[in-house]
C-alpha positions in Angstrom: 123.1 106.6 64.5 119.6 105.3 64.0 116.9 107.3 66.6 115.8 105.0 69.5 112.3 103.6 69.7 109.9 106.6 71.5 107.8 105.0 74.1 105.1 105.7 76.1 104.2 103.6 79.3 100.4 103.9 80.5 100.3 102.9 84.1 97.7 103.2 87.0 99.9 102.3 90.5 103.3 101.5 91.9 104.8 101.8 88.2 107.7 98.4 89.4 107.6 97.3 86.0 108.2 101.1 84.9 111.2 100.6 87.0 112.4 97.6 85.5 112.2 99.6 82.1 113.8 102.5 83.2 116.4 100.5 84.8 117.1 98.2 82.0 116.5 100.3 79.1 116.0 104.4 79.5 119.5 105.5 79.1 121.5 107.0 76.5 123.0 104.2 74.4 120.0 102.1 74.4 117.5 101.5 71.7 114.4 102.4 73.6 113.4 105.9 74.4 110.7 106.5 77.3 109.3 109.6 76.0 106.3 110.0 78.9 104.7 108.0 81.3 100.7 108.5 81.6 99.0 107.6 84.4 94.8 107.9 85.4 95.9 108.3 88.8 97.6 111.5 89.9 98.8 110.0 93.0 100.1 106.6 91.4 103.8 106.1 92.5 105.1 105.3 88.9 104.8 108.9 88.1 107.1 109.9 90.9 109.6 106.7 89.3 109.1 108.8 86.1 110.0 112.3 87.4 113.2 110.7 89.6 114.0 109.6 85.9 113.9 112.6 84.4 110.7 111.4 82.3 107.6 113.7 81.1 104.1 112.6 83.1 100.9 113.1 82.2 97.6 112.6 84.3 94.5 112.4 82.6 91.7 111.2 85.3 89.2 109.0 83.7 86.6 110.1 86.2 86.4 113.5 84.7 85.0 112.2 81.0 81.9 111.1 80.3 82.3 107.7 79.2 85.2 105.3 77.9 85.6 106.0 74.7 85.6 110.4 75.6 88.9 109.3 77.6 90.3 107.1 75.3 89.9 109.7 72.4 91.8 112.3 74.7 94.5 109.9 76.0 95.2 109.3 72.0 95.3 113.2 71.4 97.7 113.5 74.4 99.7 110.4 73.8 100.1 111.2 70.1 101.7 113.9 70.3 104.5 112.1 71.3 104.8 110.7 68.0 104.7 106.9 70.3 106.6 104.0 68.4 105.5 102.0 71.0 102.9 102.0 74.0 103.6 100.0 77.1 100.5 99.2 79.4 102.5 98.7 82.8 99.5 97.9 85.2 97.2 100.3 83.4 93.6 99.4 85.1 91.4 100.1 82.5 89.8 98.6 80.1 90.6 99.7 76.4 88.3 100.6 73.7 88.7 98.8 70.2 89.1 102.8 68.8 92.0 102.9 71.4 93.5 99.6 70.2 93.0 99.6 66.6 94.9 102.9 67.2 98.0 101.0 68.3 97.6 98.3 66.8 101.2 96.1 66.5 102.4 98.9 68.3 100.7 98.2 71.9 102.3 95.8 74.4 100.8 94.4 78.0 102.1 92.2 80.6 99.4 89.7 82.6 100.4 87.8 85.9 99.3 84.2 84.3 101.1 81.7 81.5 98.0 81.9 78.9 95.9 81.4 77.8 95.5 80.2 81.3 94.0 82.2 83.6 92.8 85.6 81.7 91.4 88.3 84.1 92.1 89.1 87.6 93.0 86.9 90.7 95.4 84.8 88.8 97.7 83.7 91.4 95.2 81.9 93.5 93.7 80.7 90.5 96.4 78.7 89.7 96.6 77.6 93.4 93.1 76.3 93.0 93.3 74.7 90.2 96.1 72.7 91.1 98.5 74.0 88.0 102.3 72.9 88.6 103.7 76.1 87.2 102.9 79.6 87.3 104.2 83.0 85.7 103.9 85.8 83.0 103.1 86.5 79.4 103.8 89.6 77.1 101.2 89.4 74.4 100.3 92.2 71.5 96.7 93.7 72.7 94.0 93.2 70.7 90.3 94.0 71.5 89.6 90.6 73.2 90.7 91.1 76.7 94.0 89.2 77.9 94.0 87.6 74.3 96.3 89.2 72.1 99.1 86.9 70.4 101.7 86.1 73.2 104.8 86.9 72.4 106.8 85.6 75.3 106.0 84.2 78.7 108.2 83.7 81.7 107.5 80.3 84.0 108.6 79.4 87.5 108.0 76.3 89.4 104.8 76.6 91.8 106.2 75.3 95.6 104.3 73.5 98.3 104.7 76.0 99.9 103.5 79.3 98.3 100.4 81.3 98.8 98.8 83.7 96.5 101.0 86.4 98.1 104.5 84.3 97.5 103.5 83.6 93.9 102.6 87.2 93.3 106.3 88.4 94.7 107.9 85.5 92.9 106.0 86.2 89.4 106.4 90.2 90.1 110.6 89.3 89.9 110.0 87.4 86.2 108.0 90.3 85.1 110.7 92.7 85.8 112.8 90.0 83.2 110.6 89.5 80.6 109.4 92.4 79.9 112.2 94.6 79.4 113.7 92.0 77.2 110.3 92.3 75.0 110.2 95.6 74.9 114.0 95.4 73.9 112.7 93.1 70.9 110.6 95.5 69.7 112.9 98.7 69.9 115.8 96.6 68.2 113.6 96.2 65.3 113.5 91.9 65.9 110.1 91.6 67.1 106.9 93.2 65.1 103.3 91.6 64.4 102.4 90.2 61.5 98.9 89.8 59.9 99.5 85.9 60.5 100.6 86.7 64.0 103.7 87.5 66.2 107.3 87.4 64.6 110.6 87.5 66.0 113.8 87.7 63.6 111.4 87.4 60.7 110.4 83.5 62.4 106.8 82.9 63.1 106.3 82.5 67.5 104.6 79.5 68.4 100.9 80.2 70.1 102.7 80.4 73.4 105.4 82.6 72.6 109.4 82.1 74.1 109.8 81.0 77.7 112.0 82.4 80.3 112.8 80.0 82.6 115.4 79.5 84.9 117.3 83.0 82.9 117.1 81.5 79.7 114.9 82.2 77.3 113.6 79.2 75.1 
């Protein structure tokens, strides 16, 4: 029997997408492994998700290194020893180095409250209320050094109601989030999904710019 895909998941708060993972995926017959969860927070709630699961944590407090690239050398010397097939930013508030990224490169996953390229950066749900858009959602894209621009993979798109406010959206996008991304991450650890020098490809087929969409359950 083949050895599951080791994962680490970098994560900064609550950790709910952690506990999508966990739920969907950390168990014995699945094909991904959460090896350790690392957190700059030491009072971030994942971790506690984490140690309920019977996970390793790891806190390594940005505050206490001298500049970003110091903690992103030692958060590589920590995660590494892991021997990481995959790395899982789950609401990880930092901003990464290119050394941190080339690092992981085709290896290094994150999830972003917006269908992009729409909307990169922070306050995306009244964004889209702003500017009028019809829908609204998620994308899983491979990180690269531009921020919120890596090659999307797969995005997950609801419907934006008359009647929702930033805070609606937010709870309604949180519930595709906790979809989509196990189901990437499941990609990856089945050995389906990896990226290619000409971009993103799943069964050995070239994604189109925007990736697959879940909508509605399905997956298109």
């Amino acid at each position: 029997m083949a050895q599951p895909c080791r994962a680490l998941v970098l994560i900064s708060g609550s950790g709910s997408n952690l506990q999508a993972l966990i739920d969907q995926l950390h168990s014995s017959d699945a094909p991904l492994h959460i090896a350790a969860v690392l957190s700059n927070k030491a009072d971030a709630y994942g971790l506690t998700r984490a140690q309920n699961a019977g996970i390793d944590t790891l806190v390594l407090d940005h505050k206490a290194y001298a500049d970003r690239e110091a903690f992103d050398r030692a958060m590589i010397s920590a995660m590494d020893a892991y021997q990481p097939d995959l790395v899982i930013l789950a609401g990880f508030m930092r901003i990464l180095t290119p050394t941190f990224v080339e690092h992981y490169q085709g290896r290094l996953l994150n999830i972003h409250p917006s269908l992009l390229p729409r909307h990169k950066g922070l306050n995306t749900h009244q964004r889209a209320l702003d500017e009028g858009d019809s829908e609204h959602g998620c994308s899983v894209h491979f990180v690269t050094a531009e921020l919120d621009g890596g090659p999307v993979i797969a995005r997950a798109a609801i419907d934006i109601l008359p009647s929702d406010t930033a805070e609606t959206l937010a709870q309604r996008v949180h519930q595709q989030e906790h979809l989509l991304y196990p189901q990437v991450a499941r990609w990856f650890a089945e050995g389906r999904l990896r990226l290619a020098a000409s971009g993103p490809l799943l069964d050995g087929q070239a994604l189109p710019a925007t990736g697959k969409t879940l909508r509605n359950g399905e997956m298109h």
